[in-house]
Each structure stands twice: as C-alpha cells, then as structure tokens.
C-alpha positions in Angstrom: 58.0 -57.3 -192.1 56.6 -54.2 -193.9 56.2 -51.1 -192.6 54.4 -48.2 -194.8 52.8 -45.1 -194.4 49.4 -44.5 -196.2 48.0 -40.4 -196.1 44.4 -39.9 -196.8 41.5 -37.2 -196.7 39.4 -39.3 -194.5 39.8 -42.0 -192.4 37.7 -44.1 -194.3 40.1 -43.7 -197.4 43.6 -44.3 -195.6 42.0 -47.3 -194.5 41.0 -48.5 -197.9 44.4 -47.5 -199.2 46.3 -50.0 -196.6 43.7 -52.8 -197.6 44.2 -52.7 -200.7 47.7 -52.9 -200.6 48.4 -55.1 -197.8 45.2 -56.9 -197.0 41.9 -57.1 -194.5 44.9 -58.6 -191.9 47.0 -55.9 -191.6 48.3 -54.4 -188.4 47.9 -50.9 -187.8 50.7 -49.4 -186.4 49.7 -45.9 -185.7 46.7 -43.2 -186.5 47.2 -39.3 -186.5 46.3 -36.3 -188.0 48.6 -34.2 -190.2 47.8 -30.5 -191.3 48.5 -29.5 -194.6 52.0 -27.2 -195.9 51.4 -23.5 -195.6 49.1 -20.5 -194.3 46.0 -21.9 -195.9 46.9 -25.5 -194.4 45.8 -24.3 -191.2 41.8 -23.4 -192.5 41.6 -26.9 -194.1 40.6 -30.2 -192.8 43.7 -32.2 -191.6 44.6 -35.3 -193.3 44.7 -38.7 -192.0 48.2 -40.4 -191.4 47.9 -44.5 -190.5 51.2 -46.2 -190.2 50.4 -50.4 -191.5 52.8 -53.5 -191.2 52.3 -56.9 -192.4 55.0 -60.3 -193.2 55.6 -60.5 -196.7 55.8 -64.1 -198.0 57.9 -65.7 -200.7 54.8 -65.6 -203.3 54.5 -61.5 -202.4 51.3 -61.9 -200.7 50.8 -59.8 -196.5 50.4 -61.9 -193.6 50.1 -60.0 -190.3 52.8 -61.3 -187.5 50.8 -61.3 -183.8 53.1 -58.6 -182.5 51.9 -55.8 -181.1 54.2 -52.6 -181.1 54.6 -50.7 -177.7 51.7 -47.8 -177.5 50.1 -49.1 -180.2 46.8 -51.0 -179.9 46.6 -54.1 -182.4 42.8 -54.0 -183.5 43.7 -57.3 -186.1 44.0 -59.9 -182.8 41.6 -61.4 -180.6 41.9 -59.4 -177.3 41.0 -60.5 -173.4 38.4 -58.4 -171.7 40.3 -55.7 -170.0 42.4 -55.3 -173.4 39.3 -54.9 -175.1 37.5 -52.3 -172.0 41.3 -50.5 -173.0 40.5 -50.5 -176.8 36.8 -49.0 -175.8 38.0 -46.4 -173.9 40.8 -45.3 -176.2 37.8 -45.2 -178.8 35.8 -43.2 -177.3 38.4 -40.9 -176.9 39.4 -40.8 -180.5 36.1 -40.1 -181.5 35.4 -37.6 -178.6 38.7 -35.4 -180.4 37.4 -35.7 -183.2 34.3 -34.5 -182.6 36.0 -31.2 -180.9 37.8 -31.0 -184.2 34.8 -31.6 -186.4 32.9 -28.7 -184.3 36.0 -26.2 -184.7 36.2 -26.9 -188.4 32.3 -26.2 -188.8 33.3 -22.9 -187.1 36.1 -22.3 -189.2 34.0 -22.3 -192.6 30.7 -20.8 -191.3 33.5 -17.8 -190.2 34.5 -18.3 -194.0 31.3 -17.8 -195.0 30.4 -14.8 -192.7 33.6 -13.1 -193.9 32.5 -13.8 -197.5 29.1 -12.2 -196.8 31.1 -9.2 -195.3 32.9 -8.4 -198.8 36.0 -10.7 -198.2 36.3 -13.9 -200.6 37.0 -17.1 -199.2 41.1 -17.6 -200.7 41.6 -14.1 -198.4 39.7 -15.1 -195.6 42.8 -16.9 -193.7 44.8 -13.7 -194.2 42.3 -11.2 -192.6 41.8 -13.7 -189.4 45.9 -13.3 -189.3 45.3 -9.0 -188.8 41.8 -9.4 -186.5 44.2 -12.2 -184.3 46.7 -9.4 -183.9 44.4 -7.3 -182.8 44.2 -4.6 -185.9 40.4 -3.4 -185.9 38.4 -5.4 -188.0 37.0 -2.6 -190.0 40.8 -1.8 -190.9 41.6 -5.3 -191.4 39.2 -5.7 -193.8 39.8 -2.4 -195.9 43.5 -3.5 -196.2 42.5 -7.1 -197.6 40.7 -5.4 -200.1 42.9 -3.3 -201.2 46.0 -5.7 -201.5 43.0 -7.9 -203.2 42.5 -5.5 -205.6 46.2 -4.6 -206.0 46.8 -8.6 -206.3 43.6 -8.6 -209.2 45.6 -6.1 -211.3 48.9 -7.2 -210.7 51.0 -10.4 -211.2 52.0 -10.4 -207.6 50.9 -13.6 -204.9 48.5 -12.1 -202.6 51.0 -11.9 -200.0 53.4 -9.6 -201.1 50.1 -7.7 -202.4 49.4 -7.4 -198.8 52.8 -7.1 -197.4 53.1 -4.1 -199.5 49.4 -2.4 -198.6 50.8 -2.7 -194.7 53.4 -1.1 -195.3 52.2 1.9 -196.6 49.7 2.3 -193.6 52.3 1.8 -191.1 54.5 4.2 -193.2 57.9 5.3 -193.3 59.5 6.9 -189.5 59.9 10.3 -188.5 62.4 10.2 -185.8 63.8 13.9 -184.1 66.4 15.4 -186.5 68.3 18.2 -185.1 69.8 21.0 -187.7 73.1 22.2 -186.0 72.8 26.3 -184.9 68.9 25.7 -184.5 67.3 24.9 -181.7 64.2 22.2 -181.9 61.5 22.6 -179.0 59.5 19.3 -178.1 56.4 18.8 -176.1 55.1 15.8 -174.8 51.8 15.0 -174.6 49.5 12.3 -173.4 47.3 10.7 -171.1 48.5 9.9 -167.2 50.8 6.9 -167.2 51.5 6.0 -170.6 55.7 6.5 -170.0 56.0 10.0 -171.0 58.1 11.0 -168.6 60.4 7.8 -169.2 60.2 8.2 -172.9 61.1 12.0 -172.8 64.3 11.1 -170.2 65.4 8.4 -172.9 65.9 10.7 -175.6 67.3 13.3 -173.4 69.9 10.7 -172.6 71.0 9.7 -176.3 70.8 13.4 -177.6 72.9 14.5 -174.8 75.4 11.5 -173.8 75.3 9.4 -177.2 74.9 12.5 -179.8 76.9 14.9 -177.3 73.8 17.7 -178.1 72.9 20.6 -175.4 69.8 19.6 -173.9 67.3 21.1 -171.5 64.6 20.0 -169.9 61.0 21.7 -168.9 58.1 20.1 -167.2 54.9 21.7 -167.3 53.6 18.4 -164.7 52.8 19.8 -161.8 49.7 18.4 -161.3 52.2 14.7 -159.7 55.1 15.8 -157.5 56.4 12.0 -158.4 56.3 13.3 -161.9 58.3 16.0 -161.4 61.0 14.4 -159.1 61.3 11.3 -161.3 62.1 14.6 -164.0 64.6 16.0 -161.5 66.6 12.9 -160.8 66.7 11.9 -164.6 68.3 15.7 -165.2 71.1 15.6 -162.2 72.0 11.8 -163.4 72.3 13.3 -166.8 73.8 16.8 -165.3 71.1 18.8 -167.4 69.3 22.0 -166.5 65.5 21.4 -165.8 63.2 24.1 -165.5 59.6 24.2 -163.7 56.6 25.7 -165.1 53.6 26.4 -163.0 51.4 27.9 -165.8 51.9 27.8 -169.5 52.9 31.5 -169.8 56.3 30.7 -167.6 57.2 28.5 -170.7 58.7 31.9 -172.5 60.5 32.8 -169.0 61.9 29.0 -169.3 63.2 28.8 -172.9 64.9 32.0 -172.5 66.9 29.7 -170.0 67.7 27.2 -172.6 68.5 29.6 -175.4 72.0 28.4 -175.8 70.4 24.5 -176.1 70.1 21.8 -179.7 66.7 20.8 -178.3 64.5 21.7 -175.0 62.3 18.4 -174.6 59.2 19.7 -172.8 56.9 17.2 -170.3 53.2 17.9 -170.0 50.6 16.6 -167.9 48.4 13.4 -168.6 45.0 14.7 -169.8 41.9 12.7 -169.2 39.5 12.3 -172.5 37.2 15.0 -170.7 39.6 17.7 -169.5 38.7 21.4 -171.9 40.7 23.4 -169.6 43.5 21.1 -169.9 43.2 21.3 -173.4 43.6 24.9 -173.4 46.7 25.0 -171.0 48.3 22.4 -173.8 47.1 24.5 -176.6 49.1 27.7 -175.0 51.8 25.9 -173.8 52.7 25.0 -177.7 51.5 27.8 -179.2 53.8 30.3 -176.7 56.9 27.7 -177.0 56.5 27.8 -180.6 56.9 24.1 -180.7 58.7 22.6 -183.4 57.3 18.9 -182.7 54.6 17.1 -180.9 55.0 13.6 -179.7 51.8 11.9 -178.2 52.7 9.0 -176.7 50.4 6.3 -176.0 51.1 2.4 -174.3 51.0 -0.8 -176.7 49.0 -2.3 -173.9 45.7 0.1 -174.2 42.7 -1.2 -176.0 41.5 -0.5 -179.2 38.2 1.6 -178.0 40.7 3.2 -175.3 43.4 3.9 -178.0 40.2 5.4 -180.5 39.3 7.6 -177.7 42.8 9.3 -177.0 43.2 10.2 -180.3 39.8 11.7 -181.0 40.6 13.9 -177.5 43.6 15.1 -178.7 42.1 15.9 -182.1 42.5 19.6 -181.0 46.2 19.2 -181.6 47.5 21.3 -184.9 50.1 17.9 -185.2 51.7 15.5 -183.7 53.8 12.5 -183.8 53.0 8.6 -182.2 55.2 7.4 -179.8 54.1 4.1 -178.6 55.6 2.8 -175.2 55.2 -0.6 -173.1 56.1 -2.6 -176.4 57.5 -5.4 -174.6 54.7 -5.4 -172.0 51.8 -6.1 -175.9 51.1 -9.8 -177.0 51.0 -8.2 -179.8 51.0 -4.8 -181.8 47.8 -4.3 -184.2 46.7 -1.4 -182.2 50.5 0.7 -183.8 48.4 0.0 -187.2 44.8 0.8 -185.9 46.0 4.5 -184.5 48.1 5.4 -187.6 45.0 4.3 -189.8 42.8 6.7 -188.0 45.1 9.5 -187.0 47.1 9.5 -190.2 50.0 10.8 -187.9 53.4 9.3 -188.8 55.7 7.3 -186.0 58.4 8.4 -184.5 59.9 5.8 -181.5 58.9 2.5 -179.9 60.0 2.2 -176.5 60.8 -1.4 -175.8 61.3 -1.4 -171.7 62.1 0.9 -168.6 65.9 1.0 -168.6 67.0 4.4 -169.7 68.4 5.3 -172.7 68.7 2.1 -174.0 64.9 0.7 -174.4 64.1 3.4 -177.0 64.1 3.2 -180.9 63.2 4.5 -184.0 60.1 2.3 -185.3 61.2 0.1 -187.3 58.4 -0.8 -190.6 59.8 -4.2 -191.3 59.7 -5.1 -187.6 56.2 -3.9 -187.5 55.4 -5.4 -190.1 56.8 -8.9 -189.0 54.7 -8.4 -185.9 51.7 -7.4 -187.1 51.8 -10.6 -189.9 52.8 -13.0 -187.4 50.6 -16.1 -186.8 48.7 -16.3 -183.3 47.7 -19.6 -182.0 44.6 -19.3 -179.5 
C-alpha cells in the first residue's frame, strides 16, 4: 500500500495530480482545505489537500485494495443504497461549505477592490483590514497605510516594518508623572462621569506615596457624587493621606496652602457631560487658580469611537492635557488608544489594567500597544 499526499489550487487539479500518478482506481483517503503560510495566506483562496492510496504491484503499476479507512468515504467501490444516501448527504454538505467559502471569498476581493478604489493597493489591503478589525477608525487606518506605503516605496524596508514603524510614531513615546525633588507637582483630573478617575487618581496616590515614599495630598473638587467623594475618603485613611474638600473652585487656593509641605497634590474633578459650559468654566478656574502643573483626562478603553471623538472635541477648551486610558482589561481590543492620540495629538501617560489598587496601573507601554493594535482578529 501507498499512501501520498497530492496539494492543488483546485479540486479539479489535486484530482488530476493523483490520477496521474496512481491511476483512475485510486482510493481517496481524505479531502481538506489548507490556507496558505503568512498574513497574506489568509486573503487568498485555500488550497486543496487530498490524501490517495493504492497496492503497488511487482511491475510498479497502482491497484486499489477494497478497504475503506474509518471516517473516510471510499468513492472507488460499489456501495449499497444507504451507503450511497450517506455519500449524497456528505456531498451535499461539501458543496454547501464550499459554497459559504466561495461567497466569503467573492467578498474578500470585491473588499479588495473597494479598498483599491479608496486609494489603498491591493498587496496593502490585508494590512489595513488588520487596523479597521482592531477598531482604529478607518480614516486613520488608511492614512497610516499610506504613509508606511510610501515610506516602504522609498525605502528597502518589507512593508511591515514600514508600518510597524509609522504606528509607532502615532502612538508615540510615554509621558508618565515625574516629580523634581523640593518642587511640588499639582495634578488635576479630568473626565467624563465613570471612566475610573477616581480609581486611577487613588492608584497613583498609592505608588507615589507607599512605593516611591513621596508626600502626597489629595483634593477633590467632586461634589456633585457623595459616593465619589467617600470612595476618595476611604482610599486617603487606607493610605493615611490628608484629603481636602472643595465646594467651589476658589477654595482650591485655601486647599493647597494645606498641602504646601507635599511632592504632588493629585486633584479629582467632576465628570463633565459633552454639553456642560458652566462646568467647563468651574474646570477652567479650578486649573488656572491651582496653577496646575499637569492634566490627565482619562477616558475608558471600552467607549466607542464616535463617543471617544466627542470627549475630546468637549474638552478641546483644555490649554493641555495628558491620556489616561482605563478599563484596559475590560477592551477586545485597543484601536481606539491610537484613534484619540491621532486626533488629540496629546501624548500618553498610564493604562490602567483592572480595579485593584495600586497595582492595576502602568506607564503605557508602545511596544505593547503596538502588539495589540497589530494583532490579528478572527470574526
């Protein structure tokens, strides 16, 4: 007995391949489809595996044995009526699969196509379905194909490191809080209702004051949520710092004469709805009498790219700020850290990863991001 394995690009092919070799008689062992090696394997039509045996006589010439293999249907012998109303039925099925993957290849190229149309060449296409996949804004996604294109055009470099490296420079390097010893750093807080603020803002309380053994104080301007402000006040006697209280924004002068002696007075504000002027004028005062060294707005992994759009171009009245993005580990995936530092132009800062405090906080990491953002979704 001879068993071989004959790949081809249609069915019609492979087939041809194991007659010729092994004759009109030969059994067929098995059928399947195979995808092709790498990234652009997955846009192209799947090849055609079939798995043949025959006998091979003395004078080298095939002669099929009557043995049928378990789970394998033996098309080469005569077969009784229910085995051939099996055969039919497994047919059928065959042909109904590949139908379904005949349709979802059609839609595969005429996407091609439509992306080609759009500005994008076909070798490029597979790449920009990658970003739009994981969720990074198609108008972005295809500006950065086009310009790691154009770097690849010009350069010696495979298209992927061409792209790899255009990523990176929109994400763009970290800009973690760095406190200079004998000055104190005053940082305020700001985003919409129920992002983590409040959580984030406790987290780097904790690793400034426990892990980096800094003075710390605490102010919170969110008195809108009594929650808000007791979550604040158990965070500050677990951690034994001094929290202050602020009613209006002109008590924030009152308050960091309080905290003179501190490294760094984290400030919590209230979550501001996209519509709120006069809230936008308590933040404005609030960091303009505070004299605040940094602004964080923090905004959740988990919001929407038209939600996300919207929050920035509300707090465009900020003179600058920082992104903080929370709820990491709550994202199937993490386009939208890309999409909002595309349009705000704002550097990074932290990623929180979880609730547990301090632990589920770090500095964003590019190469991580990158990974993420990269990273192949199956749908």
């Amino acid at each position: 007995m001879k068993v071989k394995r004959y790949i081809g690009h249609t069915v019609q092919e492979t087939m041809q391949k194991v007659k010729d070799e092994m004759g009109k008689d030969a059994l067929i062992l098995n059928t399947r489809k195979i995808r092709q090696k790498g990234i652009i394997g997955w846009f192209k039509r799947p090849l055609i595996e079939v798995v043949a045996a025959a006998d091979e006589s003395s004078e080298g010439n095939f002669t099929p044995r009557r043995i049928v293999p378990f789970g394998a249907t033996n098309y080469a012998l005569p077969a009784r009526q229910d085995d051939t109303s099996r055969v039919l039925e497994k047919l059928e099925s065959q042909i109904a699969n590949m139908g379904e993957i005949l349709n979802k290849l059609t839609s595969g190229f005429k996407a091609m196509e439509d992306r080609a149309e759009q500005g994008i060449k076909r070798e490029y296409v597979p790449y920009y379905e990658v970003l739009v996949k994981n969720e990074v804004s198609e108008t972005i996604a295809k500006d950065i194909i086009q310009k790691a294109a154009l770097l690849h055009e010009r350069s010696s470099a495979d298209f992927e490191r061409c792209l790899r490296q255009v990523l990176m420079e929109h994400i763009g390097h970290p800009q973690p809080l760095e406190i200079s010893p004998g000055r104190r750093k005053v940082v305020v807080f700001v985003g919409p209702t129920g992002v983590g603020k409040t959580t984030s803002l406790a987290k780097l309380a904790a690793i400034f004051s426990i892990q980096k053994q800094m003075k710390v104080g605490l102010i919170t301007a969110d008195t809108y949520r009594i929650a808000a402000v007791d979550q604040l006040k158990i965070y500050a006697e677990i951690m034994e710092i001094p929290l202050s209280i602020l009613y209006s924004p002109r008590e924030i002068v009152e308050a960091l004469e309080e905290h003179r002696d501190k490294d760094v007075v984290f400030v919590d504000t209230a979550g501001k709805s996209i519509k709120d002027r006069a809230q936008e004028k308590e933040i404005l005062e609030l960091i303009s009498l505070s004299k605040a060294d940094e602004v964080y707005l923090v905004l959740s992994c988990n919001t929407s790219y038209s939600g996300c759009l919207n929050i920035i171009n509300s707090y465009s009245f900020l003179p600058g700020y920082k992104l903080l993005f929370t709820k990491m580990d709550e994202a199937s995936s993490y386009g939208i850290i890309l999409n909002c530092r595309y349009i705000s132009g704002k550097p990074l800062s932290y990623i929180a990863t979880g609730q547990s405090v301090p632990d589920d906080i770090e500095v964003a990491d590019p190469n991580k991001l990158l990974s993420c953002i990269m990273k192949r979704v199956e749908v």
